[in-house]
C-alpha positions in Angstrom: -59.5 -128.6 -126.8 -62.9 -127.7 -125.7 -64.2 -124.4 -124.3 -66.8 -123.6 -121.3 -68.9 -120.9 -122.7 -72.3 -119.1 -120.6 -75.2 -119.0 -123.5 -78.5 -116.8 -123.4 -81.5 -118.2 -125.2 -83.3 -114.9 -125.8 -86.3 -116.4 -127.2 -86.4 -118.4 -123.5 -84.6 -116.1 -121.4 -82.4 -118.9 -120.4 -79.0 -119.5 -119.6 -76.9 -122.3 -119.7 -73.2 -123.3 -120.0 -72.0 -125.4 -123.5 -68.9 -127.1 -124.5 -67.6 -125.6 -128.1 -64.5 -126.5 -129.5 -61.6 -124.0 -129.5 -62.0 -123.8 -133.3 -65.8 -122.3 -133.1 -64.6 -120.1 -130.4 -61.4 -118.5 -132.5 -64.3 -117.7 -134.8 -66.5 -116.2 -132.7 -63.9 -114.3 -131.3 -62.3 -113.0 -134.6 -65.9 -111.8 -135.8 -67.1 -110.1 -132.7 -68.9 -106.7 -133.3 -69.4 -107.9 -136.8 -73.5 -108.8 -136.0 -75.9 -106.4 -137.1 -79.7 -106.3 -135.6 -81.9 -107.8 -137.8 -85.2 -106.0 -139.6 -88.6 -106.8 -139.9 -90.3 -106.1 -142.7 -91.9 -103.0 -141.5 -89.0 -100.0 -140.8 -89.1 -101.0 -136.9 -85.0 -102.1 -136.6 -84.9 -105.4 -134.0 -82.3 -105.6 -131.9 -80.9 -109.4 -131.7 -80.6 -110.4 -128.2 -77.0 -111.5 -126.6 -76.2 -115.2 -127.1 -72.7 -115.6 -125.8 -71.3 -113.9 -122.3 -69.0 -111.3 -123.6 -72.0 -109.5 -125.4 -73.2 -109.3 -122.1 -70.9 -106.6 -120.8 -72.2 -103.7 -122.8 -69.8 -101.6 -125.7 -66.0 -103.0 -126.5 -65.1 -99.8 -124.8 -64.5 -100.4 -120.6 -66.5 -97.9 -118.4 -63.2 -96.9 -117.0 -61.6 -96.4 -120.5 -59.0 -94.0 -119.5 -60.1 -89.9 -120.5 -58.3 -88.1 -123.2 -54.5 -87.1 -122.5 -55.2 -83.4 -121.9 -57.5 -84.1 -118.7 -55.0 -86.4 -117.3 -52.3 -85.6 -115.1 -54.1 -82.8 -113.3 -53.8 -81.9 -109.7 -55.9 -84.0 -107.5 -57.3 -80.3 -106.1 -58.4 -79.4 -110.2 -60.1 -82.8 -110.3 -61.9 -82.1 -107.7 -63.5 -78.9 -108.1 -64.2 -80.2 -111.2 -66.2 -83.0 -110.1 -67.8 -81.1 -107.3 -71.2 -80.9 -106.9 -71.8 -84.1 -110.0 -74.9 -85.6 -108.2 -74.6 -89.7 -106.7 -76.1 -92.3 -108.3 -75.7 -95.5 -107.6 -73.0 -97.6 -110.1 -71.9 -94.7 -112.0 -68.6 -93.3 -113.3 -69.7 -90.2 -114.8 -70.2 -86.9 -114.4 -73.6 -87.1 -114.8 -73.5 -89.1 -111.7 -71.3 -91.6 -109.6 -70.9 -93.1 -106.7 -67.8 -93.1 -104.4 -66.1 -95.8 -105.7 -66.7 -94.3 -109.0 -65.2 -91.3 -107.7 -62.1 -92.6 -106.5 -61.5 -94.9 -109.7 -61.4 -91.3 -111.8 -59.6 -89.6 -109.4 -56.7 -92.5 -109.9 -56.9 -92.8 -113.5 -57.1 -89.1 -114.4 -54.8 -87.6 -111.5 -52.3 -90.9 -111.7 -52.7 -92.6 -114.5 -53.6 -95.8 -111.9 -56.1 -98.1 -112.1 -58.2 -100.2 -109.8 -59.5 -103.6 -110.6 -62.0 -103.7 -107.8 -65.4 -101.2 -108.0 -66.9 -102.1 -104.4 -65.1 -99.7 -101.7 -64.7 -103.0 -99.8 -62.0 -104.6 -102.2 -60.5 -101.2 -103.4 -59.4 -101.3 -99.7 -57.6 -104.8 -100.4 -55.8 -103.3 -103.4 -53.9 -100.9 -101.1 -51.9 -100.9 -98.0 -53.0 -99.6 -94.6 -52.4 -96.4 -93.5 -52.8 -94.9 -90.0 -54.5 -91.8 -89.8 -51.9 -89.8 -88.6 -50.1 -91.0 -91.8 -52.2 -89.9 -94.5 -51.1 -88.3 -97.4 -52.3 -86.9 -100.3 -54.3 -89.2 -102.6 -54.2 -91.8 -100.1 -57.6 -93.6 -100.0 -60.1 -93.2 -96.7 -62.2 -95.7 -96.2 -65.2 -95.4 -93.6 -67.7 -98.3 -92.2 -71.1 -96.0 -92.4 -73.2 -99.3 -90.6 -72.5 -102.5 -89.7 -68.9 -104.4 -90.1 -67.9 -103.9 -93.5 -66.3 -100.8 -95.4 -69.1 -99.5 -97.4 -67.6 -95.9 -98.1 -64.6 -94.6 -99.8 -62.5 -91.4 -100.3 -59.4 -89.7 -101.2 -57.4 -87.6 -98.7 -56.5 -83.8 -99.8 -55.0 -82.5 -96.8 -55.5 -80.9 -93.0 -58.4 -83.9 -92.5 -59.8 -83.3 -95.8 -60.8 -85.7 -98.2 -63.0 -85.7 -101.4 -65.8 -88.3 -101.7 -69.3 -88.9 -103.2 -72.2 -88.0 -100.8 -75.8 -90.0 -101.1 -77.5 -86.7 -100.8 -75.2 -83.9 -101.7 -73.1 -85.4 -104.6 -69.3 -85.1 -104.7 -68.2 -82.8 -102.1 -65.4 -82.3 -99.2 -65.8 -83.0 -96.0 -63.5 -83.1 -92.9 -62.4 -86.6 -90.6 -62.9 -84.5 -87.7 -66.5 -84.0 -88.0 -68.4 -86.1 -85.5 -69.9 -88.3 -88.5 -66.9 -88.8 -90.2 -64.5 -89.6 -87.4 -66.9 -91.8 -85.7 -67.2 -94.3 -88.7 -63.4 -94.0 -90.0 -61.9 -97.1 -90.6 -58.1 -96.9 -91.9 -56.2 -95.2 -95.0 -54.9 -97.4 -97.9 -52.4 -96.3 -99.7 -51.7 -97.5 -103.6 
């Protein structure tokens, strides 16, 4: 049986696919982690450039490795005053920054113990079910279309029109569905 593999060429900065048998790919498999960068002569250390795909995807450890037991399980309204204020950026899951996505995926793993498999507000909105406004609860999801046709904003309901979300400008913050901004571009709840 032969495997499909993606391979970088670092010396070419090329990519390609290439057929390896299932043997090779056991091997490569079974010794992952086990390369170290390679020296030059001089003390300057080299890091070897990634040659198959899954060296590609940064550290063993997923970026939505699920925290340490004792800050799990808190209330959704701890987690959020604890995040307040952490400043947006764009892709992150930290809180040295994040995005609202990013927000929503800790919220869900640190208040629920649930995880997401989507990161783009857009297809977190397929992983739930609709809910009316009317309807929401707490921890549902709030998803908002800020311009043009597609969802491109999420957040997570607290109560009396109050949700918790990641704002471009001010960071994580709460703000209300009634205010002229918000209810304007609201789109639906999704419940998980």
């Amino acid at each position: 049986m032969n495997f499909r593999i993606f391979v970088i060429n670092p010396s070419k900065g090329r990519m390609r696919y290439k057929l390896i048998p299932a043997s090779v790919l056991l091997m490569c498999i079974t010794s992952c982690g086990s390369h170290k960068a390679s020296q030059k002569t001089s003390s300057t250390r080299v890091e070897k450039g990634p040659e198959i795909e899954h060296e590609l995807k940064g550290p063993e450890k997923s970026p939505w490795e699920k925290t340490d037991v004792k800050t799990r399980n808190q209330s959704l309204s701890d987690f959020v005053k604890d995040w307040e204020g952490t400043p947006h950026r764009m892709g992150g899951n930290t809180k040295k920054g994040v995005d609202c996505s990013g927000f929503v995926i800790q919220a869900y793993l640190q208040v629920y113990d649930e995880e997401f498999i989507s990161r783009r507000a857009e297809d977190i909105f397929g992983e739930t079910k609709p809910v009316k406004r009317d309807k929401l609860q707490e921890g549902d999801l709030v998803f908002f279309k800020i311009s043009g046709k597609r969802i491109s904003h999420v957040g997570i309901y607290l109560a009396d029109d109050n949700f918790a979300h990641t704002s471009s400008s001010r960071g994580v913050m709460v703000s209300n569905l009634n205010e002229a901004y918000w209810d304007k571009r609201f789109f639906m709840g999704g419940r998980k």
